[in-house]
N, C-alpha and C positions, 0 to 999 in steps of 0.2 A: 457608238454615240459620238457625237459631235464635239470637236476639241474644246471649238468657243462657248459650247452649252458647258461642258466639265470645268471651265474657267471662271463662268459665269457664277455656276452653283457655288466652286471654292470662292470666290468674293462674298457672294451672299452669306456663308458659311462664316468666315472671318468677320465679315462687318458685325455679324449679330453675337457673335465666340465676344468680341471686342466691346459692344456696345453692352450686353448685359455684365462682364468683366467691370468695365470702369463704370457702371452704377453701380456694382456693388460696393467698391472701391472708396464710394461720393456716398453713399449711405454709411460705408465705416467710419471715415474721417467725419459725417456731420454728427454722427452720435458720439464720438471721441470728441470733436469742440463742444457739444452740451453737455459732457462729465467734464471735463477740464474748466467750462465755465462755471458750473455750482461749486466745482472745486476754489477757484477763487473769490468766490461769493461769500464764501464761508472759512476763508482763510485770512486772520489779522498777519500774518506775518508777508505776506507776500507784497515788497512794493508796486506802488504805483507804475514807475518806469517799466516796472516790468511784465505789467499785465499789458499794458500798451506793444512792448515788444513783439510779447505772443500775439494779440490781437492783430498785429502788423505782419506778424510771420506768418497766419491763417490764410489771412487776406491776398497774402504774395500767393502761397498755397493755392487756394480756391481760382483766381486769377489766370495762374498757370497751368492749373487741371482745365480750364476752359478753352484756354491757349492753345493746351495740346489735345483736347478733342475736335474744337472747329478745324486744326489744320488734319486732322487724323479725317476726319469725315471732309474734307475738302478733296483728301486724296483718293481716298475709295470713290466719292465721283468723277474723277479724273478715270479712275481706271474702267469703269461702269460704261464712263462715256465712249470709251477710246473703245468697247468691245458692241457698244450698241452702233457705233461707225464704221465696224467691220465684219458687216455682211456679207 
């Protein structure tokens, strides 16, 4: 078998190992922000400054998962490309 087929397949391999990994990852953390939201919905003790905190700590969160999959999926076509140019 062909080296650049074997190289081809383990990319393919990884991208999809990766891409179902960090959805599941982004389905944990959404369903952990909607317990942790009813949680303060229903908590008189918990200040204000500090739902906002967390709501801002989310947000960085959510932001940064985004962050790091456009540059993750930028790279794996980077490497896609560099093997569809080497014929």
């Amino acid at each position: 078998m062909d080296p650049k087929q074997i190289a081809k397949q383990m990319i393919v391999f990884n991208k999809t190992a990766f891409d179902n990994n960090f959805r599941g990852m982004q389905a944990l953390q959404e369903q952990t922000e909607r317990l942790v939201s009813k949680f303060w919905e229903k908590s008189p003790m918990f200040p204000e400054e500090g739902k906002k905190a967390i709501t801002d700590w989310m947000a960085a969160y959510k932001k940064g998962c985004e962050d790091f999959k456009s540059v993750v999926d930028e790279n794996f076509q980077k490497v896609e490309d560099f093997f569809k140019e080497t014929k």
